[in-house]
N, C-alpha and C positions, 0 to 999 in steps of 0.2 A: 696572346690568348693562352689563359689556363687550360685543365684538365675541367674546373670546375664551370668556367665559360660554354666549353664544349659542351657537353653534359647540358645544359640550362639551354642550346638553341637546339640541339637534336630532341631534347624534350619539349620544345614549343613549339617545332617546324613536324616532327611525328605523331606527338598526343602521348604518346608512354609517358611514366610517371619517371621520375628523375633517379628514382632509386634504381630506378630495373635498368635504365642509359645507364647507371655508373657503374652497375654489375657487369653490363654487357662491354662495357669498354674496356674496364678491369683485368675481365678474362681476355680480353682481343689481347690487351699488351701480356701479358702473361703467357699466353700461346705464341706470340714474338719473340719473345725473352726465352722463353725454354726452346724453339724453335733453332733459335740464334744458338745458343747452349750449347747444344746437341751438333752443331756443325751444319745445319741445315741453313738455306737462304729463305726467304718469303718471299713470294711474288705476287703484285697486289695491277691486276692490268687497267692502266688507266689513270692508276697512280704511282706505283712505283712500285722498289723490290728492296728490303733489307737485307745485306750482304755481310757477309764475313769479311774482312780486307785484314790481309796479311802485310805486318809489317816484318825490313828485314832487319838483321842485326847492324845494327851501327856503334859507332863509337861518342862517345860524350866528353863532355868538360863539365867539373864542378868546377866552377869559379871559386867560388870561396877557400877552397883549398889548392887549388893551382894544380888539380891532378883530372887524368883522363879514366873515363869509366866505359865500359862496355854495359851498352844496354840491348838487350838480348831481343832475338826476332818475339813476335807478340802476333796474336788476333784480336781485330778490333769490331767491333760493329759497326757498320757504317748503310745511312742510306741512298739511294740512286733513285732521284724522281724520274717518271714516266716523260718521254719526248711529248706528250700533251700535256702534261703538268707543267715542267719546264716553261714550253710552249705560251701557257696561258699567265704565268708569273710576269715573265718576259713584256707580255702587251698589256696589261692591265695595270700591273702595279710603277709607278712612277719612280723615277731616279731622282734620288736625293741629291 
């Protein structure tokens, strides 16, 4: 599913005009993104939370040159669905 999918059923299942969903979801991700930015988490109950997840320093291998590299601790964004989101993926959707 797109962004532009999404957009096109919240404006069929709501009645709003498709311009004003795409503006309104726009700014949701946008307020995530700077959210995220700034060090802050999102918590969305019911559906989940967007997290900061710290990775730690490790070590690497480039292959190509047969040499080891340090790659440095990092923050990642990452998200954590809600125990009822989980929950409902788990019994509805089918294993392939």
């Amino acid at each position: 599913m797109t962004k532009a999918d999404i957009v096109s059923k919240i404006s069929d299942k709501s009645g709003i005009e498709k311009i004003d969903v795409l503006a309104t979801i726009e700014a949701f991700m946008t307020e995530v993104k700077d959210a995220l930015e700034q060090g802050e988490n999102v918590y969305l109950r019911g559906f989940g939370s967007f997290i900061i997840k710290t990775r730690a320093e490790k070590t690497g291998r480039n292959i190509s040159k047969n040499t080891t590299i340090k790659i440095p601790a990092h923050n990642i964004p990452s998200f954590k669905p809600a125990k009822t989101f989980t929950e409902g993926v788990k019994n509805k959707v089918l294993v392939k």
